[in-house]
N, C-alpha and C positions, 0 to 999 in steps of 0.2 A: 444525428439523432440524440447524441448524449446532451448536446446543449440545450431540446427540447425538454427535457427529462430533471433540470436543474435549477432552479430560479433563487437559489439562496446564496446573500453574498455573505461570508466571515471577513475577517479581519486577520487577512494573511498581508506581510509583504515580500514581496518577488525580489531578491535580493541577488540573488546569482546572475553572473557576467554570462548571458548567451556566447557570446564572442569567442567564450575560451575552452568551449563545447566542441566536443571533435561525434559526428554524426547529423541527425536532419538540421533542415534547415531554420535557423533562428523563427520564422513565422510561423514554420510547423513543429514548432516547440514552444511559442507562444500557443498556439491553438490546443497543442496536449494542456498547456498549465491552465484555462482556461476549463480545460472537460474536469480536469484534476480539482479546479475549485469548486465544481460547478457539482461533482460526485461529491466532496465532503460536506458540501452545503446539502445535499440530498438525505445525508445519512443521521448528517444532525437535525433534521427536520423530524425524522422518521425516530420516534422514540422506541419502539420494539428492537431498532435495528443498534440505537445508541445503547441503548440497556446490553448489551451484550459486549461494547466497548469499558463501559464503567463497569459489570460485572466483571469482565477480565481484570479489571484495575484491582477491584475489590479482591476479589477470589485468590489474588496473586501476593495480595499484602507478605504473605507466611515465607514464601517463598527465599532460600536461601541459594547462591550461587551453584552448591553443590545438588540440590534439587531441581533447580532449571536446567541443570549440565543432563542431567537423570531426563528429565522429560525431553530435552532434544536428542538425547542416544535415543529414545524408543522411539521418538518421530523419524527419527533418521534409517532406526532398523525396521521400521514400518509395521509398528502394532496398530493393527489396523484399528481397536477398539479407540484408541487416543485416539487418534487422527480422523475417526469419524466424529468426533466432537467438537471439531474445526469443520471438514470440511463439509458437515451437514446441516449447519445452523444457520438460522434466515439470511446473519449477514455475508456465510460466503453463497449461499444461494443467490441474493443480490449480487453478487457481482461476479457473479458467473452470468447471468442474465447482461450484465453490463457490457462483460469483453464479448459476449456474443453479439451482442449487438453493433460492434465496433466492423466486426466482417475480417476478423485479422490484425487490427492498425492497432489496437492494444493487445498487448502477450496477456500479462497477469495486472491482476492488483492485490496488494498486500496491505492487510493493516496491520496494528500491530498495539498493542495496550503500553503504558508505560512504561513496562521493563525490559520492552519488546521482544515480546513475545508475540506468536502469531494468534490473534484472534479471529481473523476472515481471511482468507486467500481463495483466487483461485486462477492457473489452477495450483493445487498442492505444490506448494515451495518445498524445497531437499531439505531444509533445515527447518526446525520449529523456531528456535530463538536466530530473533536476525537483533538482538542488541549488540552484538558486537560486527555489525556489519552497518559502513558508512551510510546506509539509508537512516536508522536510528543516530548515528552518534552523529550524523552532522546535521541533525533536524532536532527532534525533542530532547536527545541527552546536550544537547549544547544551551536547550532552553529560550530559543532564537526562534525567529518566523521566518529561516532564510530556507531558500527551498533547495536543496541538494539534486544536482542535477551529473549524473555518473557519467561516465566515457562508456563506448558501446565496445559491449562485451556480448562472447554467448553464455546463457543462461541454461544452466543442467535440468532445471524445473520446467520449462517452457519449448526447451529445441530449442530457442531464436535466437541470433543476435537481436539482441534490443538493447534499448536502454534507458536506465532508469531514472525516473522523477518522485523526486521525495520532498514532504514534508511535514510539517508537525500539524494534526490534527487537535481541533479546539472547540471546546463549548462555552458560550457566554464568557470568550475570552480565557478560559482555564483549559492548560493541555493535557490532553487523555491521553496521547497517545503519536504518531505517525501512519501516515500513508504511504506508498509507491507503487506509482504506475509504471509499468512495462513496455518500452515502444517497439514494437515491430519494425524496425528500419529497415526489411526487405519491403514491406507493405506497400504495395501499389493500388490506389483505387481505380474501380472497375470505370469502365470508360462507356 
């Protein structure tokens, strides 16, 4: 259904070695990177939903290290009034609609603004800042189009082992930001 849903191609290149990937199988991790292009093409289509990636950009300019440490203690001790500014804004709506639609086969998706910070998830990630987590530092803090592809782990935010697919998110070639998708690697499809 996702790949119905997605018709815009960027200018990503797929640079990570399948091969050296421990979890699914090389074609069903081609087919995640695929839904993965196919969703960030979506969102950069969708300018209400962009507006809210470049606002995070914006909004965050001020932001000093000891400020973002402050805002992920309160997302982590779960002030709910922060965390409903995330998780009730059109773009984590969209993608709560997204993983739903997947029936299980994607956990979460995450994005994240330039200094990665969470600006859409769903569902709610444990941390607010994933910048200092290999989905950002091996995708937009490296400045590269190489898509960071994690070993399977379980995840505290979702229950699952999954495993994640990361990469830098980009408009008319300028990066805003990063993505990562969530794979369900219990997920069986229904027969």
């Amino acid at each position: 259904m996702l790949r119905l849903l997605f018709r815009f191609t960027l200018s990503i290149a797929a640079t990570a070695p399948l091969s050296a990937v421990a979890g699914p199988s090389d074609s069903l991790v081609e087919g995640y990177l695929a839904d993965l292009r196919e969703l960030q093409g979506t969102i950069i289509e969708q300018e209400d939903l962009l507006d809210l990636i470049v606002a995070g950009n914006t909004g965050n300019d001020d932001l000093d290290d000891d400020a973002i440490l402050e805002l992920d203690r309160r997302w982590i001790d779960g002030d709910g009034d922060f965390r409903d500014i995330v998780m009730s804004n059109a773009l984590t709506l969209y993608l709560k609609d997204r993983v739903n639609e997947t029936g299980g086969r994607i956990g979460e998706i995450i994005i994240m603004d330039d200094k990665g910070l969470t600006v859409a998830a769903w569902p709610a990630t444990s941390d607010y800042l994933q910048g200092d987590e290999d989905k950002y530092l091996e995708t937009y803090s490296r400045g590269s189009d190489e898509i960071h592809i994690a070993r399977v782990d379980f995840d505290e935010s979702t229950g699952l082992f999954q495993q994640q697919i990361s990469e830098t998110l980009k408009l008319r070639g300028r990066r805003i930001g990063a993505i990562t998708v969530g794979l369900n690697i219990a997920y069986s499809p229904p027969k």
